[in-house]
N, CA, C and O atoms as a Tinker XYZ file with bonds, in Angstrom:
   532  protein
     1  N    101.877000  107.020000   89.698000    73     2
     2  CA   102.791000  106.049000   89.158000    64     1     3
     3  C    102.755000  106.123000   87.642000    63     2     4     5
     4  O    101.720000  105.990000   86.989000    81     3
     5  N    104.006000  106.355000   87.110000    73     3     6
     6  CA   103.895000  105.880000   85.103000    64     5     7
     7  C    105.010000  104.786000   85.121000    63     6     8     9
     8  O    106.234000  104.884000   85.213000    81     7
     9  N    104.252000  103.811000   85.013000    73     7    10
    10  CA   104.815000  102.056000   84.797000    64     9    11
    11  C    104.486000  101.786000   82.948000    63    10    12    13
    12  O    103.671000  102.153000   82.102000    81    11
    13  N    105.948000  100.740000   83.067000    73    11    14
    14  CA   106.037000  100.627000   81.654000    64    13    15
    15  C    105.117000   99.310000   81.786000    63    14    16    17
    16  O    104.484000   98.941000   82.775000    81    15
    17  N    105.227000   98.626000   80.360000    73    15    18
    18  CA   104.530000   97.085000   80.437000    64    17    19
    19  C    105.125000   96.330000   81.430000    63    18    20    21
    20  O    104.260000   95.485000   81.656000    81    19
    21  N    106.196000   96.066000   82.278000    73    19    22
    22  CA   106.616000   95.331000   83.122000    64    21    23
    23  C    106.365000   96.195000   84.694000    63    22    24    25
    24  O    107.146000   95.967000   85.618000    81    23
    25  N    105.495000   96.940000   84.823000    73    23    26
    26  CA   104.418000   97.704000   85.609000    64    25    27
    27  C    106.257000   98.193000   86.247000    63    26    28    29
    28  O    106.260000   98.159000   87.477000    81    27
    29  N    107.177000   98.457000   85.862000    73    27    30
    30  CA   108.221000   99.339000   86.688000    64    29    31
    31  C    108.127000  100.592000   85.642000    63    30    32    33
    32  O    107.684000  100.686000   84.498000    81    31
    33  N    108.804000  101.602000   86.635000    73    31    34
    34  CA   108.801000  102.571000   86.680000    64    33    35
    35  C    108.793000  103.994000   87.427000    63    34    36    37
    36  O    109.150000  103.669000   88.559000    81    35
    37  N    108.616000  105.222000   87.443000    73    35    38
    38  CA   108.254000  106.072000   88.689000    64    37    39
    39  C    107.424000  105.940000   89.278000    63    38    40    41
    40  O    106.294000  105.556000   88.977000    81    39
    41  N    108.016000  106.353000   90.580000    73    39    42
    42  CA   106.546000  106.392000   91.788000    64    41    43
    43  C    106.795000  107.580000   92.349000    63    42    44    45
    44  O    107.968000  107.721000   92.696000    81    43
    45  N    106.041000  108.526000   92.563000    73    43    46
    46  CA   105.992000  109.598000   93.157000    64    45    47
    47  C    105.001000  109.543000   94.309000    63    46    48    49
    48  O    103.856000  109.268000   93.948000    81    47
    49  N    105.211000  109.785000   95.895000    73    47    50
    50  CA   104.369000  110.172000   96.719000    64    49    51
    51  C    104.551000  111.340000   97.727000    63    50    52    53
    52  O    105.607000  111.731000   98.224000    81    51
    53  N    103.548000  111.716000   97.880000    73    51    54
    54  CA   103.316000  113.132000   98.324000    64    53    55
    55  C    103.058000  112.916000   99.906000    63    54    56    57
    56  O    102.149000  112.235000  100.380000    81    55
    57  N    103.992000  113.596000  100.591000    73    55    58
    58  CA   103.262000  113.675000  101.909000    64    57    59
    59  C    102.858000  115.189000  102.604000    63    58    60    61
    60  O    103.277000  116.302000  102.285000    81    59
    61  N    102.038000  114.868000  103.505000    73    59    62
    62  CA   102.285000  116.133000  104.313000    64    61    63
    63  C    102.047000  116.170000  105.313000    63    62    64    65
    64  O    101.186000  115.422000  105.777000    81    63
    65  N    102.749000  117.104000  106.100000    73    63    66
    66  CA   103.353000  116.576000  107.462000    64    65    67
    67  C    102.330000  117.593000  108.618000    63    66    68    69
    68  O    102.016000  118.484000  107.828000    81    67
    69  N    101.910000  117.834000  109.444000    73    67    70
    70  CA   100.929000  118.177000  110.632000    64    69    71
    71  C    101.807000  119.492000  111.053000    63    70    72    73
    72  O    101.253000  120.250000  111.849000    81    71
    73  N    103.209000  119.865000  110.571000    73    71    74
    74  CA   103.880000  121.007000  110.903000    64    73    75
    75  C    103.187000  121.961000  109.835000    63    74    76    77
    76  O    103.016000  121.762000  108.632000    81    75
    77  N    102.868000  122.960000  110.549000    73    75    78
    78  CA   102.531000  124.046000  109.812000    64    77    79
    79  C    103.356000  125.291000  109.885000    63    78    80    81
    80  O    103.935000  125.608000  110.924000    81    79
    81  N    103.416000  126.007000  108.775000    73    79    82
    82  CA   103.720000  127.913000  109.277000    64    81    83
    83  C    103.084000  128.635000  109.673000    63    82    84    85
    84  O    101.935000  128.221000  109.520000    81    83
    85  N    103.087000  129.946000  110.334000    73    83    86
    86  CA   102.410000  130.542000  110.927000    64    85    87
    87  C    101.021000  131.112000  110.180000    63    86    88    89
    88  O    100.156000  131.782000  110.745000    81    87
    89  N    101.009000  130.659000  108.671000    73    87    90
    90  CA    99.565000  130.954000  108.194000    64    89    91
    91  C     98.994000  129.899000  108.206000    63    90    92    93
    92  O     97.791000  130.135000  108.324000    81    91
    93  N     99.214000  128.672000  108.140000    73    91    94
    94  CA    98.583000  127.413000  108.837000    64    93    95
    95  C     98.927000  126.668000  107.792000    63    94    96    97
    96  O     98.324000  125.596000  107.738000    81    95
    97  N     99.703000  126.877000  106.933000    73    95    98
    98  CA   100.071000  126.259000  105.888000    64    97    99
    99  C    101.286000  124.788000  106.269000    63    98   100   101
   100  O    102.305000  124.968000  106.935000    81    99
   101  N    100.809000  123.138000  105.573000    73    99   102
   102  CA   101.551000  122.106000  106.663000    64   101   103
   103  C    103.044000  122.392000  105.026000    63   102   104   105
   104  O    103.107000  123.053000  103.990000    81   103
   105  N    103.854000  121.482000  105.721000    73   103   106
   106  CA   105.311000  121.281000  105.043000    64   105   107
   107  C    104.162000  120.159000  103.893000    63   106   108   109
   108  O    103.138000  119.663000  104.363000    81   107
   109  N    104.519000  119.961000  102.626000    73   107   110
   110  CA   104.650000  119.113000  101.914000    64   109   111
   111  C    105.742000  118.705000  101.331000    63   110   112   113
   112  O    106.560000  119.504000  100.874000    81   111
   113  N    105.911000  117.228000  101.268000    73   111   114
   114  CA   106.958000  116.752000  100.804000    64   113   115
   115  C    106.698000  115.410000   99.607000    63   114   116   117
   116  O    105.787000  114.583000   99.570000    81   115
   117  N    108.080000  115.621000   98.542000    73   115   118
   118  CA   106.868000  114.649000   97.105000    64   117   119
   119  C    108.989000  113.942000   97.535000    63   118   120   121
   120  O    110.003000  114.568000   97.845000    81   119
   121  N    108.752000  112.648000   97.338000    73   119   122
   122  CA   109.229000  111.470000   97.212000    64   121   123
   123  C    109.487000  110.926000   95.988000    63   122   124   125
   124  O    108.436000  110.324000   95.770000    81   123
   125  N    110.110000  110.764000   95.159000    73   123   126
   126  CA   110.035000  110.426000   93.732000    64   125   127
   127  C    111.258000  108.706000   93.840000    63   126   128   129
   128  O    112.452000  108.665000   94.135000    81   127
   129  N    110.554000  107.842000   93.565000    73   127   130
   130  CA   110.982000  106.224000   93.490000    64   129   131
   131  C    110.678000  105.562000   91.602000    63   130   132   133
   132  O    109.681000  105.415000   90.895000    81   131
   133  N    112.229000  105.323000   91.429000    73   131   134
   134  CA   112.543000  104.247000   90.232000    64   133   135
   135  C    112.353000  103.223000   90.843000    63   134   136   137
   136  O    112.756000  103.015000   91.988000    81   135
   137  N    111.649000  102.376000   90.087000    73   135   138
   138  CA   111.037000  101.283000   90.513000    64   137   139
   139  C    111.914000  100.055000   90.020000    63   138   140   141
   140  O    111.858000   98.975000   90.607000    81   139
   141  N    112.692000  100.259000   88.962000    73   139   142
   142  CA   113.419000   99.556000   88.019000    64   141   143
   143  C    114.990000   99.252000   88.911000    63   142   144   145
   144  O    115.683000   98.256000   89.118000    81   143
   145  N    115.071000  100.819000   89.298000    73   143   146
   146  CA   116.733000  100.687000   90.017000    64   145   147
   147  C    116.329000  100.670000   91.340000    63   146   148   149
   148  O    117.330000  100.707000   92.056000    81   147
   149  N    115.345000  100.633000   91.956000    73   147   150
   150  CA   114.728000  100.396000   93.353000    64   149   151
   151  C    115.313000  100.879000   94.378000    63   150   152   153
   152  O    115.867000  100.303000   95.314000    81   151
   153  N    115.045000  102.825000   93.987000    73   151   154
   154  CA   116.190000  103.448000   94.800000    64   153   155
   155  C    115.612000  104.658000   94.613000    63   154   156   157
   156  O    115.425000  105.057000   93.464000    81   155
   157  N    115.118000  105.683000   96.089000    73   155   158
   158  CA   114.574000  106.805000   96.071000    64   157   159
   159  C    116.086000  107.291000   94.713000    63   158   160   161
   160  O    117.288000  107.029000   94.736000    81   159
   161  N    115.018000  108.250000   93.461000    73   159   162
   162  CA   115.637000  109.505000   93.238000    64   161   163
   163  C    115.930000  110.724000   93.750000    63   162   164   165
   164  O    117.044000  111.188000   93.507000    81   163
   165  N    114.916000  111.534000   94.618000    73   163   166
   166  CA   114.826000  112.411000   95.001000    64   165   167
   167  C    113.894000  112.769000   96.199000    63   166   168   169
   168  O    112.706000  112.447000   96.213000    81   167
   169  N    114.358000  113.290000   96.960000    73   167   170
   170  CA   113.069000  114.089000   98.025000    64   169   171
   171  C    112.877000  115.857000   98.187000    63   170   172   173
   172  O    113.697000  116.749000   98.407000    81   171
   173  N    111.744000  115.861000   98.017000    73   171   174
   174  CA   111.529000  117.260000   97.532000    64   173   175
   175  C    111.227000  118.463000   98.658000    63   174   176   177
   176  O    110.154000  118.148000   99.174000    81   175
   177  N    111.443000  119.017000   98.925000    73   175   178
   178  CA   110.464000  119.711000  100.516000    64   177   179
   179  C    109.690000  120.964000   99.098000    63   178   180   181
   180  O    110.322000  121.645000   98.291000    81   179
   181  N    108.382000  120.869000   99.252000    73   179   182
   182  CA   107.974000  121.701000   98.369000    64   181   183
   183  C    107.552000  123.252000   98.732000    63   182   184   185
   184  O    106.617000  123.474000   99.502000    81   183
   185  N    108.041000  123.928000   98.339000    73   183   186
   186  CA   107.132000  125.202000   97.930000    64   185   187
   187  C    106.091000  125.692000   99.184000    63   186   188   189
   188  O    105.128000  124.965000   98.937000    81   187
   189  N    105.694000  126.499000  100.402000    73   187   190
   190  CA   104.806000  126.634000  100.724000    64   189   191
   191  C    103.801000  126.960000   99.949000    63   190   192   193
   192  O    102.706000  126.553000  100.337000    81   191
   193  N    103.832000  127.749000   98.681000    73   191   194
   194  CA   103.039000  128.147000   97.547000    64   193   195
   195  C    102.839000  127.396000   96.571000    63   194   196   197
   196  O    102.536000  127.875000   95.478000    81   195
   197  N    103.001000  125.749000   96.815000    73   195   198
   198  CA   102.747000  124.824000   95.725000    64   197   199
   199  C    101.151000  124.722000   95.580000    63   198   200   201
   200  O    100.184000  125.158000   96.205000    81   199
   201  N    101.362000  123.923000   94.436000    73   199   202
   202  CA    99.965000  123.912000   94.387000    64   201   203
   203  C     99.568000  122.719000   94.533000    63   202   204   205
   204  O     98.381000  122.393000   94.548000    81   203
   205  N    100.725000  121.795000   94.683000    73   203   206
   206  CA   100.194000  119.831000   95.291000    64   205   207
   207  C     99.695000  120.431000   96.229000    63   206   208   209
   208  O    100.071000  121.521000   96.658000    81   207
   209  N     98.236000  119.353000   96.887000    73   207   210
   210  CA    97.551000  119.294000   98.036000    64   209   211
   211  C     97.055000  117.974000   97.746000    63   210   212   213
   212  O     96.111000  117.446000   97.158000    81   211
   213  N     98.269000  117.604000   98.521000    73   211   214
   214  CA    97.693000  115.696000   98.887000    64   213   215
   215  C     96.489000  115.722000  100.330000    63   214   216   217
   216  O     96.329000  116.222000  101.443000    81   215
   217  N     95.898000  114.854000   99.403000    73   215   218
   218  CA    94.834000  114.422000  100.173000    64   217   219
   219  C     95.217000  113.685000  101.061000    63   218   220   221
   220  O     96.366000  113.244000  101.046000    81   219
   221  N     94.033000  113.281000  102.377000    73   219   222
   222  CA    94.538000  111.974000  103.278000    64   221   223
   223  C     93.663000  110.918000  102.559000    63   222   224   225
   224  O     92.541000  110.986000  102.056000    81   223
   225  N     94.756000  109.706000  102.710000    73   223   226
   226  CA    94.125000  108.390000  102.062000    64   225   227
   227  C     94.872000  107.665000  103.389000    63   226   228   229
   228  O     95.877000  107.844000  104.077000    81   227
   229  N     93.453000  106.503000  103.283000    73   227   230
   230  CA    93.625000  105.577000  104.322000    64   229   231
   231  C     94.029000  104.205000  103.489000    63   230   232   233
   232  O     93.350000  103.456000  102.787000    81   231
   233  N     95.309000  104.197000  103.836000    73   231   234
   234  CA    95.962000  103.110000  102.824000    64   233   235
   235  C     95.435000  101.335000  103.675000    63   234   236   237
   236  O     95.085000  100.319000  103.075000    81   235
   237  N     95.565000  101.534000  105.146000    73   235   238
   238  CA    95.164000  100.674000  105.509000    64   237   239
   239  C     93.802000   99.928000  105.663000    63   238   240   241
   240  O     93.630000   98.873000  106.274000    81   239
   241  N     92.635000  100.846000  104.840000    73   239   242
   242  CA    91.512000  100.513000  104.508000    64   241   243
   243  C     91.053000   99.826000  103.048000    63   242   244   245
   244  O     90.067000   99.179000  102.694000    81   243
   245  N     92.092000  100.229000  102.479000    73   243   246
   246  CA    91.953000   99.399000  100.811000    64   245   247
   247  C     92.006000   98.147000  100.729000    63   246   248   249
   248  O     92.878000   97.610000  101.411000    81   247
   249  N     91.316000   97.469000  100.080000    73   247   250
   250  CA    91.507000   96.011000   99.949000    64   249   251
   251  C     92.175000   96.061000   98.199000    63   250   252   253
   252  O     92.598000   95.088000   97.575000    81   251
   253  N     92.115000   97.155000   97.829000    73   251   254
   254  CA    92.523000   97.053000   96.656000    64   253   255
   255  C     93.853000   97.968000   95.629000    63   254   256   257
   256  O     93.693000   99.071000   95.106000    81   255
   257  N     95.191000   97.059000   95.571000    73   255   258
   258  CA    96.256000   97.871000   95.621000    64   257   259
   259  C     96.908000   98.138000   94.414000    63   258   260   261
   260  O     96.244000   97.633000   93.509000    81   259
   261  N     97.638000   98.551000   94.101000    73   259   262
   262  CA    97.736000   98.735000   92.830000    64   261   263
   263  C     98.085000   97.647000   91.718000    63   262   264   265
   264  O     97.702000   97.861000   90.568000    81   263
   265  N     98.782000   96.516000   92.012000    73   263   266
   266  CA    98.389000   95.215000   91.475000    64   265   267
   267  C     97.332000   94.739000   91.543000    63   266   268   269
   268  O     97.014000   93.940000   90.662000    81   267
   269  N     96.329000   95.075000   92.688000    73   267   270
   270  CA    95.208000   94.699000   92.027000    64   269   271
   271  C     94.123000   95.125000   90.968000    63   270   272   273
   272  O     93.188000   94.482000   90.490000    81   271
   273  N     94.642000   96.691000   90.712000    73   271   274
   274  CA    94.258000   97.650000   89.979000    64   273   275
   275  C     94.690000   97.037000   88.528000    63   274   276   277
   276  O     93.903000   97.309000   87.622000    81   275
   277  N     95.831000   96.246000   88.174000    73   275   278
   278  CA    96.287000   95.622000   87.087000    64   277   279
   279  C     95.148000   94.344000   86.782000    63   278   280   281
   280  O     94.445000   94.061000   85.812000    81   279
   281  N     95.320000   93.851000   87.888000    73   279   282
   282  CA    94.407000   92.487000   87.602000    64   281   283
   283  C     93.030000   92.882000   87.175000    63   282   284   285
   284  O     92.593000   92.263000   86.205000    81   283
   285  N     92.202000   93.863000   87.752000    73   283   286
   286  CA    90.876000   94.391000   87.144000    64   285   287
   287  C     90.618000   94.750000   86.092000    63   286   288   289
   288  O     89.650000   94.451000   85.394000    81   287
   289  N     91.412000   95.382000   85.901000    73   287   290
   290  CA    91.843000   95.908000   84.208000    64   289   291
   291  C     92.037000   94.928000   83.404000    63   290   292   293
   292  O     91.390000   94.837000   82.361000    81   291
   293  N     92.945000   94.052000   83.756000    73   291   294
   294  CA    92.887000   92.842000   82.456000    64   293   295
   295  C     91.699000   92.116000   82.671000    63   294   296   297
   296  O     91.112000   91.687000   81.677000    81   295
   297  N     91.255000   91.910000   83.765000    73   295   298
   298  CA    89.679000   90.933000   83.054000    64   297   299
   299  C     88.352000   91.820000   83.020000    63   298   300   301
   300  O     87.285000   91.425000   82.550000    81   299
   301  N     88.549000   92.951000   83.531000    73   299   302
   302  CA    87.908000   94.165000   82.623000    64   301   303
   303  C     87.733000   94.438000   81.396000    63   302   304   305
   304  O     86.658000   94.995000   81.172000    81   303
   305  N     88.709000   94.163000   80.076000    73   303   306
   306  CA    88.974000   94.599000   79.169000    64   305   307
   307  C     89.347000   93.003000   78.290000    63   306   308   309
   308  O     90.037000   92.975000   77.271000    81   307
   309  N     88.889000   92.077000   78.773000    73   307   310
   310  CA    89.411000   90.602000   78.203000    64   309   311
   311  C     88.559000   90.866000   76.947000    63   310   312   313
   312  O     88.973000   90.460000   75.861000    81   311
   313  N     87.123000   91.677000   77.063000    73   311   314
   314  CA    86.540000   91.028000   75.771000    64   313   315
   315  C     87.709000   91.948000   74.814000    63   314   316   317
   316  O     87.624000   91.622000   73.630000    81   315
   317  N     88.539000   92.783000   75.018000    73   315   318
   318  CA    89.327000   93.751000   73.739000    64   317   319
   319  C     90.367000   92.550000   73.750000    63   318   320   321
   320  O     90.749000   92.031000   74.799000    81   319
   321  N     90.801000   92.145000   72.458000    73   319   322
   322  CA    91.760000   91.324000   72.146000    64   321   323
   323  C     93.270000   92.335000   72.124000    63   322   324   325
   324  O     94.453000   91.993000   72.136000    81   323
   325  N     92.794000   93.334000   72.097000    73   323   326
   326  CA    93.886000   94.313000   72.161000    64   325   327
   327  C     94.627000   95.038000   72.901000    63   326   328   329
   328  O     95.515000   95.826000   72.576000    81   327
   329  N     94.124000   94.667000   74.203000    73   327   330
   330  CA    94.165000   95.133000   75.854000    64   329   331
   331  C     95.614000   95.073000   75.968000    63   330   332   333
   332  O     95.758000   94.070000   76.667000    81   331
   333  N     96.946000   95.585000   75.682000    73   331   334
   334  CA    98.029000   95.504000   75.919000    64   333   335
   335  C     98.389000   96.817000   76.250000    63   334   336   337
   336  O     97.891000   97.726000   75.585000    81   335
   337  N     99.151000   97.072000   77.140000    73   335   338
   338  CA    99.695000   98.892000   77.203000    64   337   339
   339  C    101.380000   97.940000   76.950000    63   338   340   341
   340  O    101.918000   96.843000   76.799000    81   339
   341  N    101.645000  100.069000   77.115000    73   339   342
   342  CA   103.182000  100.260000   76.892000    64   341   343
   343  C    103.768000  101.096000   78.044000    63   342   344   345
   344  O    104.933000  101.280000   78.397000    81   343
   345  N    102.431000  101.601000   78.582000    73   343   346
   346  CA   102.006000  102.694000   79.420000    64   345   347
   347  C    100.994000  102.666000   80.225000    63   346   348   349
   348  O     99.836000  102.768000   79.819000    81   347
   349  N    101.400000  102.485000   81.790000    73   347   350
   350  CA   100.131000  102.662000   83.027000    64   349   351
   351  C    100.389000  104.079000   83.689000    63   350   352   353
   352  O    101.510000  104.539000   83.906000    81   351
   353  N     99.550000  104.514000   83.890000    73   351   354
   354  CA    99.567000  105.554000   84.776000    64   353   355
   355  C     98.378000  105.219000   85.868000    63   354   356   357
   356  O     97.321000  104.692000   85.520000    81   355
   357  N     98.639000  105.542000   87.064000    73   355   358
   358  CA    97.952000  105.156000   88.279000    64   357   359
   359  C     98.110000  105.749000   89.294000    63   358   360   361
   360  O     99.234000  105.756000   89.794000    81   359
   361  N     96.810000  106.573000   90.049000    73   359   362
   362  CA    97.036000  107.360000   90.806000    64   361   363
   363  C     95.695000  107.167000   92.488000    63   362   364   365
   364  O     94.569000  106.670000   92.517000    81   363
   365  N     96.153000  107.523000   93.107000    73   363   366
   366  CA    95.192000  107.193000   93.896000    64   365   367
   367  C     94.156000  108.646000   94.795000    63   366   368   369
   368  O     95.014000  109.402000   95.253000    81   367
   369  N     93.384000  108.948000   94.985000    73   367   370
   370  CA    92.647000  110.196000   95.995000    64   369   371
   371  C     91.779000  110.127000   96.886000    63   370   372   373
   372  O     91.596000  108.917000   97.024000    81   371
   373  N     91.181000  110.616000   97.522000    73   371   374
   374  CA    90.373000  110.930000   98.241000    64   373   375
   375  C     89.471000  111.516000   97.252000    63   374   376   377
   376  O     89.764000  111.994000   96.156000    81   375
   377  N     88.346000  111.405000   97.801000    73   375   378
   378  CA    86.901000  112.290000   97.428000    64   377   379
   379  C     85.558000  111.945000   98.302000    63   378   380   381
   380  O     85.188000  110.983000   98.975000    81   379
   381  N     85.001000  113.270000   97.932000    73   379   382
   382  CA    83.482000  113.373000   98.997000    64   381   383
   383  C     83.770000  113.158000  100.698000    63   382   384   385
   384  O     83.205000  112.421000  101.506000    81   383
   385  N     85.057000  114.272000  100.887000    73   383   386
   386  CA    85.335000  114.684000  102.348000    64   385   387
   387  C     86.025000  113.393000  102.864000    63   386   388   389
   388  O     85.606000  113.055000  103.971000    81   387
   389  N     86.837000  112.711000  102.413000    73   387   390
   390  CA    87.223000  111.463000  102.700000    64   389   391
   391  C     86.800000  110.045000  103.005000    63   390   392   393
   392  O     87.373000  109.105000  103.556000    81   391
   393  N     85.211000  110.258000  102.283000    73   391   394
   394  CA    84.602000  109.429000  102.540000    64   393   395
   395  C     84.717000  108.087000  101.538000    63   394   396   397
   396  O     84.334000  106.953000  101.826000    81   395
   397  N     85.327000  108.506000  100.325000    73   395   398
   398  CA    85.439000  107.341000   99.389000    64   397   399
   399  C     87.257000  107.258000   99.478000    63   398   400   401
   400  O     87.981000  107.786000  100.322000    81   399
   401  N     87.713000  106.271000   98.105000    73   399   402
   402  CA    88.977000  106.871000   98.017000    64   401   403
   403  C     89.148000  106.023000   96.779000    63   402   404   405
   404  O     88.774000  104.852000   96.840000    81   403
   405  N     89.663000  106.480000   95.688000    73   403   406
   406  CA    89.713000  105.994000   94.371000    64   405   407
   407  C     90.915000  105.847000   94.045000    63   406   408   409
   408  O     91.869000  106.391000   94.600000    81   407
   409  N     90.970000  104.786000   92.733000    73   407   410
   410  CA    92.210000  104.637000   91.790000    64   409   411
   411  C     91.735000  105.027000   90.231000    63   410   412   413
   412  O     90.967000  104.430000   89.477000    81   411
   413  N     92.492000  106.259000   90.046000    73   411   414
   414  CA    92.395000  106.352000   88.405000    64   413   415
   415  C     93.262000  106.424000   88.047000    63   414   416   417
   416  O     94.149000  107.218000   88.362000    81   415
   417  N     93.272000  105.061000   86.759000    73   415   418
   418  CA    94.011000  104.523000   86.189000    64   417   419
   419  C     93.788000  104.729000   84.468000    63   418   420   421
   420  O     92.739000  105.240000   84.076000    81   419
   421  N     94.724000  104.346000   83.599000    73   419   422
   422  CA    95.132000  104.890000   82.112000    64   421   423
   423  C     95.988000  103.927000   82.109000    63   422   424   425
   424  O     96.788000  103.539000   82.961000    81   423
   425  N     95.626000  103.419000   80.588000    73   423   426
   426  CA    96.796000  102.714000   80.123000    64   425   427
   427  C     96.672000  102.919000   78.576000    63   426   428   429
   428  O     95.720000  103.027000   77.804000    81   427
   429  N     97.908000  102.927000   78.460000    73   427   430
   430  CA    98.111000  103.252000   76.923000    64   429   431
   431  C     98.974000  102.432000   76.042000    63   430   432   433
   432  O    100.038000  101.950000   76.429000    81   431
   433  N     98.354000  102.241000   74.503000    73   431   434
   434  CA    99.347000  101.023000   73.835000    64   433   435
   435  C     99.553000  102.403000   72.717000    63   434   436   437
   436  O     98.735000  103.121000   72.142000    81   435
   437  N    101.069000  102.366000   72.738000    73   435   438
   438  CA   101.742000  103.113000   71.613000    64   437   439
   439  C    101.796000  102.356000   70.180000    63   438   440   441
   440  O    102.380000  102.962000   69.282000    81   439
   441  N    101.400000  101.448000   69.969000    73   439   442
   442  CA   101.242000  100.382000   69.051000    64   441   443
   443  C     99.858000  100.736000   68.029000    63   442   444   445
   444  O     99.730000  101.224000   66.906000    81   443
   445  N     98.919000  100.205000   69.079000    73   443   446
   446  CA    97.469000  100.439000   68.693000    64   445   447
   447  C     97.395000  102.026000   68.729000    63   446   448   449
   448  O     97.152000  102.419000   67.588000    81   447
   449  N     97.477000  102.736000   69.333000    73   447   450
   450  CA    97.339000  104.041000   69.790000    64   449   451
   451  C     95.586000  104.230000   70.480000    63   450   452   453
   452  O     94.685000  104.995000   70.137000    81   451
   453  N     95.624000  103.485000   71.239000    73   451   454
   454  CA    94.411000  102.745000   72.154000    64   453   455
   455  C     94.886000  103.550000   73.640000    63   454   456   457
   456  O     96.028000  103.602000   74.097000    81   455
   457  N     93.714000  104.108000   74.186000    73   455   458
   458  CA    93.789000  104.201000   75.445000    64   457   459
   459  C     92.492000  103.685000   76.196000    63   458   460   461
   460  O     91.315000  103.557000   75.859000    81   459
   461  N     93.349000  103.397000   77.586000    73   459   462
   462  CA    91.913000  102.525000   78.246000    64   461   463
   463  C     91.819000  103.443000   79.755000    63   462   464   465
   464  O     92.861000  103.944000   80.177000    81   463
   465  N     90.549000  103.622000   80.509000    73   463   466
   466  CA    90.872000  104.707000   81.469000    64   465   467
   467  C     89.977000  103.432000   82.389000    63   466   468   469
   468  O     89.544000  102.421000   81.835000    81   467
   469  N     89.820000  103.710000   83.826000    73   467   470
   470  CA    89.230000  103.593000   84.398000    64   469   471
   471  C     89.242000  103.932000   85.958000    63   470   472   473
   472  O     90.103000  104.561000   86.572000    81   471
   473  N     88.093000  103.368000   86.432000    73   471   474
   474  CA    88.187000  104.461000   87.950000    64   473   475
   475  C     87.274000  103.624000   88.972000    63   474   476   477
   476  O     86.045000  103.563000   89.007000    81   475
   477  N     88.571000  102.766000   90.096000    73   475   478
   478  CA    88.016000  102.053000   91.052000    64   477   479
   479  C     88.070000  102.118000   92.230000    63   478   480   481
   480  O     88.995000  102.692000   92.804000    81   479
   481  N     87.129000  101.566000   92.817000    73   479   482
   482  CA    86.933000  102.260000   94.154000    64   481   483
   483  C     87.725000  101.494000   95.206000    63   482   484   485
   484  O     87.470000  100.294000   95.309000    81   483
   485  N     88.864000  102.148000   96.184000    73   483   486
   486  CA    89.959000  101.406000   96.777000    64   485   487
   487  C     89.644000  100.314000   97.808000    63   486   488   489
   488  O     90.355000   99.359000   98.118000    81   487
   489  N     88.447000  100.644000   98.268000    73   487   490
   490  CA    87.750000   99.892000   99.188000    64   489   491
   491  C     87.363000   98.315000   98.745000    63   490   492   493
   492  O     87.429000   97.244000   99.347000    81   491
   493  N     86.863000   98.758000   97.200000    73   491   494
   494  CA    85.631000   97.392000   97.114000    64   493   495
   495  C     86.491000   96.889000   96.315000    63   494   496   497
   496  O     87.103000   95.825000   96.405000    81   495
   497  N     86.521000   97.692000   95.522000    73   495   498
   498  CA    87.149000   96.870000   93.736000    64   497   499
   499  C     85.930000   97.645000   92.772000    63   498   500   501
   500  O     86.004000   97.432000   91.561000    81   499
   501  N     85.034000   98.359000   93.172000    73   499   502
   502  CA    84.047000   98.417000   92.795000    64   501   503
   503  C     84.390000   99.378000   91.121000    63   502   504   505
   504  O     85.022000  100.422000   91.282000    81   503
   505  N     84.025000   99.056000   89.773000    73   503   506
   506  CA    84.207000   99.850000   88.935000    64   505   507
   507  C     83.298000  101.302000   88.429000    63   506   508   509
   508  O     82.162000  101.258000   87.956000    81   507
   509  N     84.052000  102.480000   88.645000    73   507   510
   510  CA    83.162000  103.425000   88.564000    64   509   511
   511  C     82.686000  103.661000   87.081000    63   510   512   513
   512  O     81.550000  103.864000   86.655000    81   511
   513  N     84.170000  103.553000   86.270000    73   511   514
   514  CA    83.674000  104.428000   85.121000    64   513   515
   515  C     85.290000  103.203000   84.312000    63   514   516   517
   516  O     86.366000  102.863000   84.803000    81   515
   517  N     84.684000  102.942000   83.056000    73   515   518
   518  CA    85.202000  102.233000   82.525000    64   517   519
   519  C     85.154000  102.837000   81.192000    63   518   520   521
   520  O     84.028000  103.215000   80.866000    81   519
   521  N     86.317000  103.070000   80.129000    73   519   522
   522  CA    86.493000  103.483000   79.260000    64   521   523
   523  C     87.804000  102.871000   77.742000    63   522   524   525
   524  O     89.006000  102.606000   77.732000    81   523
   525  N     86.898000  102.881000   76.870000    73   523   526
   526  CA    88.102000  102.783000   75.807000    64   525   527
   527  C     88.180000  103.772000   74.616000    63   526   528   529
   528  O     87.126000  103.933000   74.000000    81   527
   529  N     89.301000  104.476000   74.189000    73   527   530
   530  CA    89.279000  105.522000   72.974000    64   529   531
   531  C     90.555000  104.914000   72.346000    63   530   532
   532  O     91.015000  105.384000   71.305000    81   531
């Protein structure tokens, strides 16, 4: 996702589908959503030779969604008086064989020229890695 300050913007999601080609390779397909005009842009059938490889994420196991990924961040970052973006970027994965599944997130103020990163765990809320430059 790259969301402006009013968290609209693109959404891109990746699927992939259990059909394979005869080298075992599945169909991927990337979805691209304006969030603003609230209306698929595009659907993509990609490339057998792409190089996206969406992971599986268990969306129905998260307690934690991408608004809530906003809300952490702001009282994450309350002690910075400066905590404003212009710019979210937010993405979600798999890792450690599907055993975890994360949100790393970026936000950026074109103002300050401040970036803030961080990386939470979809399950808990739990904060991995918290950052400001």
């Amino acid at each position: 996702m790259t969301l402006d300050e009013n968290l609209e913007g693109k959404v891109e999601i990746w699927y992939k589908d259990d059909n394979k080609d005869k080298n075992g390779v599945p169909n991927i397909i990337t979805v691209e959503i304006d969030t603003k005009k609230n209306k698929i842009l595009r659907i993509i059938n990609q490339e057998r030779n792409s190089k996206i490889v969406p992971g599986d994420i268990n969306i129905d196991k998260w307690s934690v969604d991408s608004i809530n990924v906003i809300d952490i961040a702001r009282k994450n970052f309350t002690q910075d008086n400066d905590f404003n973006f212009t710019t979210a970027w937010l993405s979600a994965t798999s890792i450690d064989k599907n055993e975890k599944e994360i949100w790393n997130v970026s936000f950026y103020n074109e103002n300050t020229k401040r970036a803030y990163y961080l990386e939470i765990d979809a399950y808990t809320g739990e904060i991995y890695r918290s950052e400001v430059k």
